[in-house]
N, CA, C and O of each residue as an XYZ file, in Angstrom:
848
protein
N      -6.108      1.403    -35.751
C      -6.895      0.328    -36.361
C      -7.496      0.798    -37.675
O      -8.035      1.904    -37.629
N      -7.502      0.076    -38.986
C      -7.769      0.328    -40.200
C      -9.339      0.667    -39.591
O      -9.698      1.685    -40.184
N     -10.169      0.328    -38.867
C     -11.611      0.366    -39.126
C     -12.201      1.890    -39.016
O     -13.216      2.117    -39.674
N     -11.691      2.860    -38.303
C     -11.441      4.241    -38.582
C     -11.728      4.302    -39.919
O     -12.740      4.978    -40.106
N     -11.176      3.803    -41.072
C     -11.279      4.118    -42.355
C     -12.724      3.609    -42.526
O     -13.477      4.449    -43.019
N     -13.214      2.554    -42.261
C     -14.179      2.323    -42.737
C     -15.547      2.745    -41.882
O     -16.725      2.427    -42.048
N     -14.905      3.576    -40.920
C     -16.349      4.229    -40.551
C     -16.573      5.131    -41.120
O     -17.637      5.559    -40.674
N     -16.178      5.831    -41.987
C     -16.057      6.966    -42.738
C     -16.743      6.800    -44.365
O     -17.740      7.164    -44.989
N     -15.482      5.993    -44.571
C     -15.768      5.297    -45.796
C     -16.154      4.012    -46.157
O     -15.289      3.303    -45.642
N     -17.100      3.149    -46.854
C     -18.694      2.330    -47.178
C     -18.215      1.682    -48.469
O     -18.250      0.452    -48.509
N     -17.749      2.390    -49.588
C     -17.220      1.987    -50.956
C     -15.817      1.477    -51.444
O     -15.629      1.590    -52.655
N     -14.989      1.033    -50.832
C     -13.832      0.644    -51.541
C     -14.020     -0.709    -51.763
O     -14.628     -1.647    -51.247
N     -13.003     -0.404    -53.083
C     -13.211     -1.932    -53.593
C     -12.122     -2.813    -52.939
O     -11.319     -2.540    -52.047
N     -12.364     -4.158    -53.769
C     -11.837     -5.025    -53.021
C      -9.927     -4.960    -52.965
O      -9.209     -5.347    -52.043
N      -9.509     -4.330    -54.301
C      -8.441     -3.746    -54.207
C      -7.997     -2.279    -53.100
O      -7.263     -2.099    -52.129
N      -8.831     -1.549    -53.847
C      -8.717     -0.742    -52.047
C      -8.321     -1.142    -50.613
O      -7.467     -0.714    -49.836
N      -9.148     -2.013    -50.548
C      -9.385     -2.709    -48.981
C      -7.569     -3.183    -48.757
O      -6.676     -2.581    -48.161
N      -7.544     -4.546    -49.545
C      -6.327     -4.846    -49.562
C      -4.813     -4.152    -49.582
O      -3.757     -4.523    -49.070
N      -5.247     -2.667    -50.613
C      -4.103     -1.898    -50.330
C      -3.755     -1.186    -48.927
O      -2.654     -1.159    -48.376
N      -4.799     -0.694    -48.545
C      -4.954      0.194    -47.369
C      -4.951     -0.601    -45.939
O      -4.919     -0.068    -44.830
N      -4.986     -1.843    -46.194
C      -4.953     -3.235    -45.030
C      -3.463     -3.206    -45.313
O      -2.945     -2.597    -44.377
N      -2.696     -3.528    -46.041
C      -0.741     -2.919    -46.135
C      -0.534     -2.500    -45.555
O       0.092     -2.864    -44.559
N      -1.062     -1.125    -45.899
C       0.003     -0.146    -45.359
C       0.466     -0.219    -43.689
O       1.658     -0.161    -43.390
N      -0.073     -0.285    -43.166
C       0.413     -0.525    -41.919
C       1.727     -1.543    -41.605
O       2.834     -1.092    -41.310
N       1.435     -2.962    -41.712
C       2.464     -3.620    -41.852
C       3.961     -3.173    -42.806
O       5.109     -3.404    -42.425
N       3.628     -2.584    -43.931
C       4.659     -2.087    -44.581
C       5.086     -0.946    -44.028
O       6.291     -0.692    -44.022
N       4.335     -0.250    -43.584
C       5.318      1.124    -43.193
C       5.918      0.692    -41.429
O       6.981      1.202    -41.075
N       5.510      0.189    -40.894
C       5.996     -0.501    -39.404
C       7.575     -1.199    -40.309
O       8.754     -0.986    -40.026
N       7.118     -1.869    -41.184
C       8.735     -2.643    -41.267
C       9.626     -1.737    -42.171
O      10.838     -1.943    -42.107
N       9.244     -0.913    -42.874
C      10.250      0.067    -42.926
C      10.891      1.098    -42.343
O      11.937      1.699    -42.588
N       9.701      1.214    -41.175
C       9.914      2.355    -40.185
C      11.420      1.952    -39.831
O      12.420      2.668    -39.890
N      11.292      0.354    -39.373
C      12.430      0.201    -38.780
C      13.768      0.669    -38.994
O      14.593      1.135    -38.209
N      13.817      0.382    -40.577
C      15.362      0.902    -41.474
C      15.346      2.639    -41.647
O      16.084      3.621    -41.575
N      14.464      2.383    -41.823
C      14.085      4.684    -42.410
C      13.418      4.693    -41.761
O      12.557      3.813    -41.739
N      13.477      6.328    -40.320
C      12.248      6.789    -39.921
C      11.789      7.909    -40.728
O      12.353      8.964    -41.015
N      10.088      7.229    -41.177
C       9.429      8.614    -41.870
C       8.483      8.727    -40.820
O       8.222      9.900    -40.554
N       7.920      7.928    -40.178
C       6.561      8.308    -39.010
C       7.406      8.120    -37.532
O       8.331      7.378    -37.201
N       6.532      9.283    -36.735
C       7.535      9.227    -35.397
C       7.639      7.651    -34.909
O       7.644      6.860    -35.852
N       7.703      7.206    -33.909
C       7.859      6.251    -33.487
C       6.212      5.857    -32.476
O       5.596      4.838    -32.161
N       6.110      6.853    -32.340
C       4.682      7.382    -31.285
C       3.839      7.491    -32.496
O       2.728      6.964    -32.451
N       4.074      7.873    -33.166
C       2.251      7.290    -34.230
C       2.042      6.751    -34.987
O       1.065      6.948    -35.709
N       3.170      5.529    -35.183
C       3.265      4.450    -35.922
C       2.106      3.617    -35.765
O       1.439      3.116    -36.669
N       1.931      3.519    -34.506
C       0.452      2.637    -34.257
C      -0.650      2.994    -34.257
O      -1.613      2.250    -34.075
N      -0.711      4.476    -34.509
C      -2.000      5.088    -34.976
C      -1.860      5.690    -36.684
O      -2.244      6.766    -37.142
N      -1.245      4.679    -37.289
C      -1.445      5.499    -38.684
C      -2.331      5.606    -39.812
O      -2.271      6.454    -40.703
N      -3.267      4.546    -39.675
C      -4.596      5.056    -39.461
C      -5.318      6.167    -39.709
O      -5.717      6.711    -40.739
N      -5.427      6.448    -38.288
C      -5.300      7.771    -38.012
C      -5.602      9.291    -37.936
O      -6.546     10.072    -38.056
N      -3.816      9.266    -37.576
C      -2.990     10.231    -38.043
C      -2.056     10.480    -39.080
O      -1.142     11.302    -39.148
N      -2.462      9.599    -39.889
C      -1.901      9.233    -41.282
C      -2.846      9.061    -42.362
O      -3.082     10.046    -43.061
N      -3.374      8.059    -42.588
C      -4.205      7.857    -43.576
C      -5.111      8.305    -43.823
O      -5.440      8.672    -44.951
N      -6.086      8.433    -42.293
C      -7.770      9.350    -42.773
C      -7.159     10.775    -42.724
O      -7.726     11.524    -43.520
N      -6.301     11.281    -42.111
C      -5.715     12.549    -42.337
C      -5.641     13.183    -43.502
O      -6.027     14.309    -43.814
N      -4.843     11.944    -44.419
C      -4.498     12.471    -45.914
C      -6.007     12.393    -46.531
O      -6.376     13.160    -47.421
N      -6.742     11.501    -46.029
C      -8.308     11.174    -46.868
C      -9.230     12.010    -46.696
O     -10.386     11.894    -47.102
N      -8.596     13.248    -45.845
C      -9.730     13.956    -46.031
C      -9.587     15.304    -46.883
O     -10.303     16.293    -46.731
N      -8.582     15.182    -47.769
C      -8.771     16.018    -48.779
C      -9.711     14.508    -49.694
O     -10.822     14.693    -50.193
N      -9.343     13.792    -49.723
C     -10.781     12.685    -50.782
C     -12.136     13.545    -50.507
O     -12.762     13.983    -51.473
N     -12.616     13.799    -49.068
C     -13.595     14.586    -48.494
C     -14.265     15.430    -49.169
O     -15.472     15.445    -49.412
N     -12.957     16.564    -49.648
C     -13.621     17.609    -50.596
C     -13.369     18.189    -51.809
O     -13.752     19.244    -52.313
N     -12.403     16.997    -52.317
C     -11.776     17.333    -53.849
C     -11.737     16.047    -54.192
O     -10.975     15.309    -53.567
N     -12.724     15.410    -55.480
C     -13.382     13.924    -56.282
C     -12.347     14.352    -57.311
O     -12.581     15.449    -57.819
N     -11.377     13.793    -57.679
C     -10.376     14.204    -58.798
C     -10.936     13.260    -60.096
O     -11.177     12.059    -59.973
N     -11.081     13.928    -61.213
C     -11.142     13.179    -61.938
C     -10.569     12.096    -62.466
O      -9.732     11.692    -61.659
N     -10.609     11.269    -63.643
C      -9.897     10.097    -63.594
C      -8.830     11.211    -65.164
O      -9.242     11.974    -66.037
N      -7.566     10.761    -64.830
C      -6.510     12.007    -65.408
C      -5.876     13.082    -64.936
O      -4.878     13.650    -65.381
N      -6.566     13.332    -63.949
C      -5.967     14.335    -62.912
C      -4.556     13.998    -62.536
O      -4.188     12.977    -61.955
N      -3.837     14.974    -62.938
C      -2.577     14.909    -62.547
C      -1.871     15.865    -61.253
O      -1.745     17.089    -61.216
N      -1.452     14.798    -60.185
C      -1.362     16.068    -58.917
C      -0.006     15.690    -58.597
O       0.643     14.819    -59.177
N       0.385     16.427    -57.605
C       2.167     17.207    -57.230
C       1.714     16.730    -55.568
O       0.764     17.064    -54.861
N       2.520     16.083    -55.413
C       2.685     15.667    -53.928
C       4.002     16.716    -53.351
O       5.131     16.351    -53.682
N       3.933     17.475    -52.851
C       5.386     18.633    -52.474
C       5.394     18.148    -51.082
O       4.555     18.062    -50.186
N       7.025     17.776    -51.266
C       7.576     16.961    -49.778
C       6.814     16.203    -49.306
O       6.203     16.698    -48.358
N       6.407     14.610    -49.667
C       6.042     13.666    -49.860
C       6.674     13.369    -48.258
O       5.829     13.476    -47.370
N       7.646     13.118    -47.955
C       8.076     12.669    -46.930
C       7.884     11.136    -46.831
O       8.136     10.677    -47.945
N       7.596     10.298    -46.099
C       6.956      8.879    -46.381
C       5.953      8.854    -47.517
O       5.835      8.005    -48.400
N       5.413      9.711    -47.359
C       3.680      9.194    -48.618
C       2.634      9.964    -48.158
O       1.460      9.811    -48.494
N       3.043     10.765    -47.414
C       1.926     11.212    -46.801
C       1.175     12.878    -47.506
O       1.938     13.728    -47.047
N       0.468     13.360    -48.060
C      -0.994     12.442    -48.267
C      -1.080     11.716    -49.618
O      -2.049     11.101    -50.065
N      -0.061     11.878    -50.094
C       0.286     10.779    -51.636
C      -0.240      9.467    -51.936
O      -0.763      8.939    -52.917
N       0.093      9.095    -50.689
C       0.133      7.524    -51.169
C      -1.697      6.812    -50.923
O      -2.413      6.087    -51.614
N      -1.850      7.448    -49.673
C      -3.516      7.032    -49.534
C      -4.016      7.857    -50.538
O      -5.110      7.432    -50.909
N      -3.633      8.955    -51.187
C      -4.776      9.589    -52.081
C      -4.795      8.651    -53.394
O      -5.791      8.359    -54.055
N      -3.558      8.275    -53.601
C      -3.137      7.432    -55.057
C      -4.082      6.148    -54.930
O      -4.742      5.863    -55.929
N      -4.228      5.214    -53.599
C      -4.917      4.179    -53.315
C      -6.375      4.828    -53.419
O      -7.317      4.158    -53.842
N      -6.473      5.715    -53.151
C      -8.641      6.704    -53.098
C      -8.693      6.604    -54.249
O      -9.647      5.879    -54.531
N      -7.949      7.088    -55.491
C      -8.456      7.654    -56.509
C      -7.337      7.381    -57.714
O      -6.807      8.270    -58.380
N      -6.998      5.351    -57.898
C      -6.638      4.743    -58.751
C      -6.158      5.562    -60.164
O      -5.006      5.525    -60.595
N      -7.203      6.258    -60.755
C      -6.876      6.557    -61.587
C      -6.446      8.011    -62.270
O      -6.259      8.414    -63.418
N      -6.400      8.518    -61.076
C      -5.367      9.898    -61.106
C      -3.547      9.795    -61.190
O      -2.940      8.920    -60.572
N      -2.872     10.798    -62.021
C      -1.550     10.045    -61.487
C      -1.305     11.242    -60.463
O      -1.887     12.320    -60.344
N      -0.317     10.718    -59.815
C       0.535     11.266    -58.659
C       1.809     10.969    -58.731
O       2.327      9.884    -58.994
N       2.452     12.306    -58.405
C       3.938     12.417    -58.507
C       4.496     12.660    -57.521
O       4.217     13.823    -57.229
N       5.291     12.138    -56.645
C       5.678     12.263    -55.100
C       7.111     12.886    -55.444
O       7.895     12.403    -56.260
N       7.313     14.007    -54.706
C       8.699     14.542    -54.873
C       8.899     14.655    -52.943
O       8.007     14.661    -52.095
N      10.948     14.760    -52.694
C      10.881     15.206    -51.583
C      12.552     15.123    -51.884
O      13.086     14.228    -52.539
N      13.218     16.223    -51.273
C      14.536     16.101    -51.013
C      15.180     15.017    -50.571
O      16.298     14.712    -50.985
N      14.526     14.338    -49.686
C      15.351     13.104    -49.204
C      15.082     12.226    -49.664
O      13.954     11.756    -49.813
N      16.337     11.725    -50.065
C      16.226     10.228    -51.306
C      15.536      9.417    -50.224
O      14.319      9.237    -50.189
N      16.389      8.953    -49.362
C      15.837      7.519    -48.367
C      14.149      7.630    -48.027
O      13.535      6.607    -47.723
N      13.571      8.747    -48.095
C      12.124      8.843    -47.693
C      11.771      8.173    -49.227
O      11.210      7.089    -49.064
N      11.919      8.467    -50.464
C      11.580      7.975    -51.357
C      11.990      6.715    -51.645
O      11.660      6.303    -52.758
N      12.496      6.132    -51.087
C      12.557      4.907    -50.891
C      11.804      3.837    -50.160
O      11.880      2.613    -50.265
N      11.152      4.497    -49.489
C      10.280      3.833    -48.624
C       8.792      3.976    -49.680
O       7.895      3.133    -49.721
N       8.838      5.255    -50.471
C       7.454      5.225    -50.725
C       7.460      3.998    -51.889
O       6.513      3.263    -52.168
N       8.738      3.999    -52.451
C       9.259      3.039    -53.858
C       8.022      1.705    -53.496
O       6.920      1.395    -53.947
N       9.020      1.146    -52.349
C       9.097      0.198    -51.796
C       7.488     -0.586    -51.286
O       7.266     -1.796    -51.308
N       6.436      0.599    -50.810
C       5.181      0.683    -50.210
C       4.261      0.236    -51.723
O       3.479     -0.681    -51.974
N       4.869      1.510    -52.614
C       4.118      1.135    -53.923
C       4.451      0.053    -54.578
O       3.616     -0.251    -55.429
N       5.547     -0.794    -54.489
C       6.057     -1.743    -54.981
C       5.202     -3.146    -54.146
O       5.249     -4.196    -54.788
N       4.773     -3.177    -53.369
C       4.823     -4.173    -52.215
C       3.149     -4.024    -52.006
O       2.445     -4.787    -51.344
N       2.748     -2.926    -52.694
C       1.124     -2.700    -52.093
C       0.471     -2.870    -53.715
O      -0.672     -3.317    -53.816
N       1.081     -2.574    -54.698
C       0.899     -2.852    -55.903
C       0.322     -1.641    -56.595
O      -0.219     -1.703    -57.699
N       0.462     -0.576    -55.913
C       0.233      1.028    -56.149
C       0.611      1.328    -57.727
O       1.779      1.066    -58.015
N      -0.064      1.747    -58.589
C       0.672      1.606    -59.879
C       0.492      3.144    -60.793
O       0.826      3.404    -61.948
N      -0.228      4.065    -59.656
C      -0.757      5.810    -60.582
C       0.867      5.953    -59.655
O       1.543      5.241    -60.398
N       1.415      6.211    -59.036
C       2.695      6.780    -58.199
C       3.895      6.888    -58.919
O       4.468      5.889    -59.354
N       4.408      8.283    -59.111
C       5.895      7.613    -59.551
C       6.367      8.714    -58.438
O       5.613      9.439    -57.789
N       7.727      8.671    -58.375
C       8.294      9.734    -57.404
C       9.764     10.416    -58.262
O      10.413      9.907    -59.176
N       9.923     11.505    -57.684
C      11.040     11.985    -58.003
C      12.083     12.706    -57.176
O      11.558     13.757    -56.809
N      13.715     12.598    -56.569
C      14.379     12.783    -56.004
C      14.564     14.837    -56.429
O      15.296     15.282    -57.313
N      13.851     15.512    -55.682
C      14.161     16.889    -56.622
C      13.483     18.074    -55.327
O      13.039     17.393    -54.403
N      13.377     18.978    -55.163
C      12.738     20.202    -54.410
C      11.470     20.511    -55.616
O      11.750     20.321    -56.800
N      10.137     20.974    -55.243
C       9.221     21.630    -55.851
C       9.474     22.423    -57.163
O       8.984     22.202    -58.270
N      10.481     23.544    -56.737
C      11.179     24.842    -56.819
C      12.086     24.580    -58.075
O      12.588     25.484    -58.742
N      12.247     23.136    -58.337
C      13.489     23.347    -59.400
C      13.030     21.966    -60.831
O      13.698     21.305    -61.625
N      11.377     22.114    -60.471
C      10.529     21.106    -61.877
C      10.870     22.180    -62.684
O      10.966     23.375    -62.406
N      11.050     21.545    -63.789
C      10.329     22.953    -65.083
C       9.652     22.041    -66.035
O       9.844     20.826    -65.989
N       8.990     22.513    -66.760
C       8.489     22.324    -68.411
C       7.305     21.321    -67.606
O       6.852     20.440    -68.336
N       6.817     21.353    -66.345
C       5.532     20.295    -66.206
C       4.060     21.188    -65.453
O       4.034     22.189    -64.736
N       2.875     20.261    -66.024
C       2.124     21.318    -65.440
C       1.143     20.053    -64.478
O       1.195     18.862    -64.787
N       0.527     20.425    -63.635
C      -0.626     19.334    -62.659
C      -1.794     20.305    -62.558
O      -1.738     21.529    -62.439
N      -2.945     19.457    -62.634
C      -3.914     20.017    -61.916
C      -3.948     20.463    -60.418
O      -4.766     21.329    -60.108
N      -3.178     19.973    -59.531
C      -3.330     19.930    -58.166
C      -2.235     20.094    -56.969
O      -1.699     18.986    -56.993
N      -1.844     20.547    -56.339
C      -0.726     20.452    -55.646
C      -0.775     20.110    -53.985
O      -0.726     21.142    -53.315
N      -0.848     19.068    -53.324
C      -1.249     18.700    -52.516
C       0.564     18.649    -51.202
O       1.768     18.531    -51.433
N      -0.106     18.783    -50.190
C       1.036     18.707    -48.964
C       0.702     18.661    -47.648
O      -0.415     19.011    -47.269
N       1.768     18.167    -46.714
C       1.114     18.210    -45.361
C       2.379     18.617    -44.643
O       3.546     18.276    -44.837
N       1.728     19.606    -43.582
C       3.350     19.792    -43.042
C       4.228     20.104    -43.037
O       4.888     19.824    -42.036
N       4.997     21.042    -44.319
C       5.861     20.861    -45.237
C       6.206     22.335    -44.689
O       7.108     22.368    -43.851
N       5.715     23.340    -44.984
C       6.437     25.049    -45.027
C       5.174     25.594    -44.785
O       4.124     24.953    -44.739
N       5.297     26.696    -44.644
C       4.770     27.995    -44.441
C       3.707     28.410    -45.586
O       3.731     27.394    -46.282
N       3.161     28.933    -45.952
C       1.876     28.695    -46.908
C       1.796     29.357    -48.154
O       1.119     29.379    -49.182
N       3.318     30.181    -47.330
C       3.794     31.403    -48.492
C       4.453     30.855    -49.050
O       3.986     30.897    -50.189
N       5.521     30.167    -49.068
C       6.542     28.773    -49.794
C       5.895     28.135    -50.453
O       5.984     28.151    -51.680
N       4.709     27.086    -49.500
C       4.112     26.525    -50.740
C       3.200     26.879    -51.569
O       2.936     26.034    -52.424
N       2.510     28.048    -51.615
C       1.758     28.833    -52.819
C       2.913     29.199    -53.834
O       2.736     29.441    -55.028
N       4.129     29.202    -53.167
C       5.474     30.427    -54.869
C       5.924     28.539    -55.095
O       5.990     28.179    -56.270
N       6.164     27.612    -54.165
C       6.309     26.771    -55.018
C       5.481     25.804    -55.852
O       5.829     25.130    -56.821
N       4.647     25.870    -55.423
C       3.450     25.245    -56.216
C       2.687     26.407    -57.400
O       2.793     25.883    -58.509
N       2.345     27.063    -57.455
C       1.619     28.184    -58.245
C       2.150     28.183    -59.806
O       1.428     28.417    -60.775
N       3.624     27.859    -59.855
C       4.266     27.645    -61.187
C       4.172     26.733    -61.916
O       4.406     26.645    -63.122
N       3.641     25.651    -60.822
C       2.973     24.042    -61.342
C       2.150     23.640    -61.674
O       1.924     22.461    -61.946
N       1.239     24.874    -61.757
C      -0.492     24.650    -61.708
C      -1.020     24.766    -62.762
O      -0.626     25.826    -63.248
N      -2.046     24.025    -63.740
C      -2.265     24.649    -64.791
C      -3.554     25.690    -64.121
O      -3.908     25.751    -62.943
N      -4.106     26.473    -65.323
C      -5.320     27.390    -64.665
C      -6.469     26.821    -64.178
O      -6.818     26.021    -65.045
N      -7.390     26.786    -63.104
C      -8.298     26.438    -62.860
C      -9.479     26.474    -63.615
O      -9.878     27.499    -64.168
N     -10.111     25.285    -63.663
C     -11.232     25.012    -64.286
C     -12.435     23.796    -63.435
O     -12.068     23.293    -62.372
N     -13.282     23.572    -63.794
C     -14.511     23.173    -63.012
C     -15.044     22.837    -64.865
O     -15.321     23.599    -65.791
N     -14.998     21.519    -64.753
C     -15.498     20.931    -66.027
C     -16.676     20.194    -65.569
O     -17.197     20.226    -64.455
N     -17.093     19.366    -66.850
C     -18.630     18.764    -66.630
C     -17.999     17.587    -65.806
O     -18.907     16.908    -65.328
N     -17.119     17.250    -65.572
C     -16.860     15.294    -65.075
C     -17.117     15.691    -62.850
O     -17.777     16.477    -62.171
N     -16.340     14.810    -62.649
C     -16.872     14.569    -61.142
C     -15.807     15.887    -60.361
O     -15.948     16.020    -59.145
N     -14.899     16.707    -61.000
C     -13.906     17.095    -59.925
C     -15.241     18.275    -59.337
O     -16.130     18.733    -60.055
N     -15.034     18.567    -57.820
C     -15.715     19.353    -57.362
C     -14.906     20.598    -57.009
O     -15.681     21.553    -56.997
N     -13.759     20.943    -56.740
C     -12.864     22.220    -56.319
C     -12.446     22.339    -57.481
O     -12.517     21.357    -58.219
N     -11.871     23.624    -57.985
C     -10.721     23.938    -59.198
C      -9.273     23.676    -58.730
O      -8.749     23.488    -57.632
N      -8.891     23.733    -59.851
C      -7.140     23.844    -59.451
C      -6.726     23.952    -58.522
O      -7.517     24.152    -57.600
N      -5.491     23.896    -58.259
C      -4.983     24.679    -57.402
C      -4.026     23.868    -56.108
O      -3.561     22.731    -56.200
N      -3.912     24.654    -55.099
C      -3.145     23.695    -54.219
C      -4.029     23.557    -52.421
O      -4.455     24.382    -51.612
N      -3.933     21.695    -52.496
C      -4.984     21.983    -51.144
C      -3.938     20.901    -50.447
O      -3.551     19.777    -50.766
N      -3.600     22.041    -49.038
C      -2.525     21.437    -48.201
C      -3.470     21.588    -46.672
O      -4.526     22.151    -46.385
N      -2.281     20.613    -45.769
C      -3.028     19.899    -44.403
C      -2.428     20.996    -43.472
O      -1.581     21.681    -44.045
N      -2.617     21.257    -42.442
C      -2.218     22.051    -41.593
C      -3.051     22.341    -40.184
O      -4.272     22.195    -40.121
N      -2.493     22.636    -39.419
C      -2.660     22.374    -37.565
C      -2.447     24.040    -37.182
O      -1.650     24.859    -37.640
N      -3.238     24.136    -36.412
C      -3.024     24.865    -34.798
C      -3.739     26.752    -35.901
O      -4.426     26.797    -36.921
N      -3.252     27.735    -35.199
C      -3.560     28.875    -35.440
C      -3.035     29.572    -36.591
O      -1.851     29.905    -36.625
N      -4.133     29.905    -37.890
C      -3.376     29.902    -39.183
C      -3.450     31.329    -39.458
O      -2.859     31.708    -40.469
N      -3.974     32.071    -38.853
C      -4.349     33.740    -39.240
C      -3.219     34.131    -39.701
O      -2.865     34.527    -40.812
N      -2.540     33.932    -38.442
C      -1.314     34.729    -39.245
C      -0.174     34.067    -40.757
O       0.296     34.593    -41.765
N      -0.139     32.663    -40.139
C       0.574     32.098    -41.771
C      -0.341     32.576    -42.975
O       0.131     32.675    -44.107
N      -1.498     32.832    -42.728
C      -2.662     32.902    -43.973
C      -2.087     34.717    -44.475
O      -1.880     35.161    -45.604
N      -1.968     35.418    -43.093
C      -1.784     36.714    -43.676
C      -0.561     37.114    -44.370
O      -0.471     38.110    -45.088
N       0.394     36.263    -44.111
C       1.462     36.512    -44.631
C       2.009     36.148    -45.530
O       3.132     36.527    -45.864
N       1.127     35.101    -46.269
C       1.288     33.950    -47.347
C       0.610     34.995    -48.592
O       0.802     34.613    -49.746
N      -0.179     36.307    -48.392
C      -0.838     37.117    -49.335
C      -1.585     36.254    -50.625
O      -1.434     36.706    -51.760
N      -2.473     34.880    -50.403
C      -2.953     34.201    -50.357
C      -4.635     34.364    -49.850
O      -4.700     34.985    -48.789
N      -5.961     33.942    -50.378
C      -7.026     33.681    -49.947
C      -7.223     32.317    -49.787
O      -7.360     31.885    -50.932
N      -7.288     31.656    -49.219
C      -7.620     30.514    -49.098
C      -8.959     30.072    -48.583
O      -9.206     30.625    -47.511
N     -10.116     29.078    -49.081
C     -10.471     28.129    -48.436
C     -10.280     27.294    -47.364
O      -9.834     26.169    -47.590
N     -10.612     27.737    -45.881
C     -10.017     27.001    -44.958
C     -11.544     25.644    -44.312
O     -12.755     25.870    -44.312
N     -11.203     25.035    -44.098
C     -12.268     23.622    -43.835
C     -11.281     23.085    -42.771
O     -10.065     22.957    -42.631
N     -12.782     22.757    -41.880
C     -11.715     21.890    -40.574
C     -12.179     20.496    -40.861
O     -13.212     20.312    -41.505
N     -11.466     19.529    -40.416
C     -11.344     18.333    -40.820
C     -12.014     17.694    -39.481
O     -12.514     16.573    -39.573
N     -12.030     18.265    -38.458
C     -12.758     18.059    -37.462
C     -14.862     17.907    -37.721
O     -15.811     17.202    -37.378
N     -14.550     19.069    -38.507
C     -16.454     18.545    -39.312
C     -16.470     17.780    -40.196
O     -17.599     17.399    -40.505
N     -15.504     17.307    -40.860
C     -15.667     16.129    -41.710
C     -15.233     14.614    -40.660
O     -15.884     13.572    -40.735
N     -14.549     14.721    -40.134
C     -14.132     13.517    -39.189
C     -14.050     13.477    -38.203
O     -12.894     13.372    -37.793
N     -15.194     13.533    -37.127
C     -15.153     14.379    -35.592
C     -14.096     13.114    -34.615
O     -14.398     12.161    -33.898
N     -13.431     13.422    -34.837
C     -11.995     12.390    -34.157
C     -11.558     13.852    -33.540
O     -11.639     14.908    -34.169
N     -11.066     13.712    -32.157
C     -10.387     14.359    -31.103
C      -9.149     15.022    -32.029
O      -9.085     16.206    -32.362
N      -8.002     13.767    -32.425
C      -6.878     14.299    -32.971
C      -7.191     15.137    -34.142
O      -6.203     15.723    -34.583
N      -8.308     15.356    -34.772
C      -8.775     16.386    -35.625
C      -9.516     18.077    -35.530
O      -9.958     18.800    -36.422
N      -9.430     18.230    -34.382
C      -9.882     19.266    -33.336
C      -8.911     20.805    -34.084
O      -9.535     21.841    -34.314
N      -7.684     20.723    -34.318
C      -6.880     21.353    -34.814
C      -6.777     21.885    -36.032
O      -6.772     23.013    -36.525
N      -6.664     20.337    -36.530
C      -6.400     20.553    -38.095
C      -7.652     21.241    -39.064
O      -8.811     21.576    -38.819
N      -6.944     21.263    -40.070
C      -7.431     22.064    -41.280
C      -7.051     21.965    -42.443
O      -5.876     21.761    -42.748
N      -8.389     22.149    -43.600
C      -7.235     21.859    -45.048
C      -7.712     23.740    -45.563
O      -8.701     24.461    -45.436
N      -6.452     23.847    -46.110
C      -6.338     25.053    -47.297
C      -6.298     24.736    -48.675
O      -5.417     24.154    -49.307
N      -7.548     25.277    -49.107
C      -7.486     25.389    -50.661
C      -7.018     27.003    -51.400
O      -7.737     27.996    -51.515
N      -6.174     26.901    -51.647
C      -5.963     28.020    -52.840
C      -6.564     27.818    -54.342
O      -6.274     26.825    -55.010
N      -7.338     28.741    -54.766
C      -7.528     27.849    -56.446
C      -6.086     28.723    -57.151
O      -5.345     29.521    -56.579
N      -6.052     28.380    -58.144
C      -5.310     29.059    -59.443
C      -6.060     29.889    -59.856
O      -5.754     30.563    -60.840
């Protein structure tokens, strides 16, 4: 149920509301043709989808210009609700599989999403572009996505406007991280999402910030 979102969150506008009232219906009827969400948490996407991705909104206010790297986008996930949080950042959704980017086409097309563009490509093989941010859920190992993201990053900075974290890359992740953390030769910022959103299915999870 969308109202999850709004126990959390008090301020969206009236465009907000309307986008994030979509998504559900749109991703249910695309589910059908392309599966990007299992079949089992389609009806909680919500969620395990949307407030999931919203809680990097939680602890990184991107400025308005902020340019961020969605790595393996998969459906949209945390892309597409972050693009609806924070209008005026752009976001670039990449993911190997064309047909997943098709669905996100389609979501942004249909929800009226207009910071989103996407691109059919791996992380690993952008050149000549730089983002403030590199965001993911799910995706690899922490060591993968620090060598593929790290080349994307411009240097971290903390200016006078609203962003509160620096640079860098802040990805979603579940269950016991000691060891991905040790092997990723990486410091990270780890935050459980469980103190920002005391929901059961959040008991696990966690976001990692790396700065640049």
């Amino acid at each position: 149920m969308i109202d999850i979102l709004y126990k959390y969150f008090d301020d969206f506008t009236p465009t907000q509301i309307k986008q994030f009232e979509l998504l559900e219906p749109l991703y249910k009827e695309w589910n059908e043709k392309i599966n990007v969400i299992s079949r089992k948490d389609i009806d909680e996407i919500y969620l395990h989808h949307v407030l999931h991705s919203l809680s990097i909104a939680a602890i990184a206010d991107f400025n308005p210009g902020t340019h961020v790297i969605d790595i393996g986008c998969g459906g949209g996930f945390p892309g597409v609700p972050l693009a609806i949080f924070f209008p005026e950042t752009k976001f670039l959704l990449v993911d190997s599989i064309a047909k997943k980017l098709k669905v996100v086409d389609a979501v942004c097309e249909a929800a009226n999403i207009t910071n989103i563009t996407t691109q059919h490509t791996r992380a690993e093989e952008i050149k000549n572009r730089k983002f403030d941010f590199a965001v993911s859920r799910a995706v690899a190992p922490l060591k993968n996505l620090w060598q593929w993201a790290s080349p994307l990053l411009k240097k971290k900075t903390m200016d006078d406007g609203r962003q509160t974290i620096a640079n860098g890359l802040i990805c979603l992740k579940g269950g016991d991280l000691h060891q991905e953390i040790f092997e990723s030769n990486t410091r990270p910022n780890m935050m459980s999402i469980y103190k920002i959103f005391p929901e059961e299915y959040f008991k696990e999870k966690h976001i990692l910030h790396v700065a640049k």
